[in-house]
N, C-alpha and C positions, 0 to 999 in steps of 0.2 A: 268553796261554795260561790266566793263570787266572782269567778269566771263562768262557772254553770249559770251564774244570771245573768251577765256581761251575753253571753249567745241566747240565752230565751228570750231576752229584751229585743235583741237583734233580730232573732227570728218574729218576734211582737210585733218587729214596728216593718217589716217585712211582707206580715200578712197584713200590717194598715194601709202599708202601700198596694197591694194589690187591689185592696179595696175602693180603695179609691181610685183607682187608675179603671173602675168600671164604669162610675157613671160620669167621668171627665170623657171616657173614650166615647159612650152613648149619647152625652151631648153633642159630639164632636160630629157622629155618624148622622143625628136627627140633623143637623142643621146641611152637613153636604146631602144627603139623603133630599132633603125640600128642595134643593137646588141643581138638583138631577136629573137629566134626563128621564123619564117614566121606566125607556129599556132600559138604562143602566141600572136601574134601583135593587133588580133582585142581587148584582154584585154584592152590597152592601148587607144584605138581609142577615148572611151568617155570621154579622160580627156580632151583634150582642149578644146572641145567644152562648158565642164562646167566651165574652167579657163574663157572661153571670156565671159560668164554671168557674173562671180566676178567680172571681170576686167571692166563691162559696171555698175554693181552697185558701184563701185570705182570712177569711170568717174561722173555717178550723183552726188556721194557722194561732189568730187571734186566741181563741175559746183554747186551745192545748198550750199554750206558752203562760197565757192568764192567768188561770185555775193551777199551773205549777209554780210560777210566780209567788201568789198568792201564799204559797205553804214554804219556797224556800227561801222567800225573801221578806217574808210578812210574818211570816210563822203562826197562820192562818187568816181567819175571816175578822176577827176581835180586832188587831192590830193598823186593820185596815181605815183610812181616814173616812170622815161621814160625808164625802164630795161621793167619793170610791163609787158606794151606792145608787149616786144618780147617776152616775156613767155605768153602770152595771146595769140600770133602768133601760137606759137607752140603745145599750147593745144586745138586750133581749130584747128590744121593738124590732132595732135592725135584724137580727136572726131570725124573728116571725117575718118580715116583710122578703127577707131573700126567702123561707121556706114558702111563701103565698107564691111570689114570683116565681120559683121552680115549680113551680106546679101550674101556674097560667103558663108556664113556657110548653108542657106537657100537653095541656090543653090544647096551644095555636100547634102543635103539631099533629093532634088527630083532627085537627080541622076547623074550632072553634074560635071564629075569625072575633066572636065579642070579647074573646079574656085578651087580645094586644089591646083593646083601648084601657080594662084595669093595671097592667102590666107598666104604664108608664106614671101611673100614680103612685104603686107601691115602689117603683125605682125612685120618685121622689119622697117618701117617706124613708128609704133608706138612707138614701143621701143625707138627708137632716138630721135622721140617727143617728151616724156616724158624724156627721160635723158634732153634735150634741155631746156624743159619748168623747168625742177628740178634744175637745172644750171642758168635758169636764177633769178628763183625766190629766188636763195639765195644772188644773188648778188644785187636784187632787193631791198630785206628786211632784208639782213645780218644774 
């Protein structure tokens, strides 16, 4: 059993690296992006949209290694430490806020030019969710 957790962990912190590797990559684009030529801009336009697919196969990745974690390493929900909890708070915010953001993504593509300006508040609500839920779970499990 605990090599079957030795790889869920690994796959865990796998899908935390993907996650985070979205909104470092979206800072990176907003800022060359301001500093670009007008025509060069649309270059840049398809990368977030592919960073928030990683970032929602990150999120599965997360939520499916977790929830079996949880039963073969915890031996369920009881066992689990009362930190656990507020990180478990905070990556159900960040799972609402990438599901909002899939969906304004859906939006700017039939056309609705006002859901990118919510689009980068809910990217900064995730962002802190994930530092949040990363912060607690270390103090959870050391």
């Amino acid at each position: 059993m605990e090599t079957l957790n030795q790889v869920l962990l690994i796959v865990h912190y796998l899908g935390l690296t993907l996650g985070f590797s979205v909104g470092i990559t979206n800072v990176v684009v907003s800022v060359v992006n301001a500093r670009t030529a007008p025509e060069m801009q649309p270059v840049l336009r398809p990368i977030p949209p592919i960073m928030s697919r990683i970032g929602e196969v990150g999120l599965a990745l997360l939520w499916a290694t977790g929830i079996t974690l949880i039963y073969t390493r915890w031996n369920g929900w009881e066992m689990l430490p009362t930190l656990f909890k507020v990180k478990l708070g905070a990556v159900i915010v960040l799972t609402l806020a990438v599901g909002i953001i899939a969906h304004l993504g859906q939006r700017i593509k039939r056309g609705d030019t006002g859901a990118a300006k919510n689009i980068e508040n809910f990217g900064k609500l995730a962002s802190l969710s994930a530092l949040v839920a990363l912060v607690f779970a270390v103090l959870a499990f050391g």
